[in-house]
N, C-alpha and C positions, 0 to 999 in steps of 0.2 A: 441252453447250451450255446456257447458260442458257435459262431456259423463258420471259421477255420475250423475246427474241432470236430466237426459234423464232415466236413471234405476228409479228415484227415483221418476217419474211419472209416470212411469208404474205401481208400490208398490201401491203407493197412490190414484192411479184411481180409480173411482168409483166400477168399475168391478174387478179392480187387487185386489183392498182390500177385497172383497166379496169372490175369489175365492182362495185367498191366507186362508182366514180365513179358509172355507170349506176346503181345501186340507188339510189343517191341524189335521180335525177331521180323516180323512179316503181317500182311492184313491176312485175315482169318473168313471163313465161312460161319456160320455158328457151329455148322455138327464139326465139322475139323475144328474149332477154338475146343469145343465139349471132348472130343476125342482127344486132341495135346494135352487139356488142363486132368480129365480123369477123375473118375468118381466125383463129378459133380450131376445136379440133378440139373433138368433141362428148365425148370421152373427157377431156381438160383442163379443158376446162367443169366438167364434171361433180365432176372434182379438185376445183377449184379451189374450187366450190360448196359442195361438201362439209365442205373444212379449214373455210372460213369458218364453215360453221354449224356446226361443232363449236365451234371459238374463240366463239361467241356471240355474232357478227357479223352472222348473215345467219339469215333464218326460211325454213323449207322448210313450204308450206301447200299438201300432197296432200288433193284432193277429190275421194270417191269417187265419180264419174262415169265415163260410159265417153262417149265417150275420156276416159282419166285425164285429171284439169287438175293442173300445179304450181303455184303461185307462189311466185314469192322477193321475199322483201323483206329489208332491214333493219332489226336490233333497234334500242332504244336506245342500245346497246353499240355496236353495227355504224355507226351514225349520224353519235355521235359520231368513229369512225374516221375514217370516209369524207369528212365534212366535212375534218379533218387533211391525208389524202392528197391529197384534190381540191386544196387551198392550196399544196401541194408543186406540181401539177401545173401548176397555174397561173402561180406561180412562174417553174418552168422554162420555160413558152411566153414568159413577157413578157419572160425574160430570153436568150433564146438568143442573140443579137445578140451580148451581151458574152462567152454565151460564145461561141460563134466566134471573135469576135474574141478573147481567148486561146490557144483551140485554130491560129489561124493563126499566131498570134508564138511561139507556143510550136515548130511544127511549121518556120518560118525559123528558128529558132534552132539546131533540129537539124540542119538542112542544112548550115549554115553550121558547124559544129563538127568 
């Protein structure tokens, strides 16, 4: 597989696009990123956190305190994605109408065949 390809499924995952979005309002803790994002498991999270900041997307900022603190932010890197994805996301909300309406003529069409 090519290795843009490989980046560009992490972007687009379920979870990467959820967390890309969010980092983009503000940097996060992990339980407040797990609590904004919702119904994700603390194991995926953590995935998903991870791929990111290895692609050069997302900053992991452990402070040695107790209790540990994280925060996550994104890079410049991470920014410019996130910005991307979020247009995508939006996109899709403004347009769902039309598509429905597709997905319903398309779905008579197959009845009818």
């Amino acid at each position: 597989m090519c290795p843009y390809r490989l980046v560009l499924e992490h972007l687009t995952s379920r979870w990467g696009v959820l967390v890309l979005i969010e980092l983009l309002e503000r940097d996060y803790r992990f339980s407040e990123l797990r609590r904004a994002i919702g119904r994700v498991s603390e194991k995926m999270l953590t995935q998903t956190l991870q791929t990111l900041e290895r692609d050069g997307l997302v900053h992991r900022d452990a402070k040695p305190v107790i209790p540990p603190r994280v925060d996550y932010s994104l890079t410049d890197l991470g920014r410019e994605a996130a910005q991307q994805v979020r247009a995508l996301a939006v996109w899709t909300e403004q347009r769902m109408d039309a598509v429905q309406q597709a997905r319903d003529a398309y779905d008579a069409a197959k009845r009818h065949h």
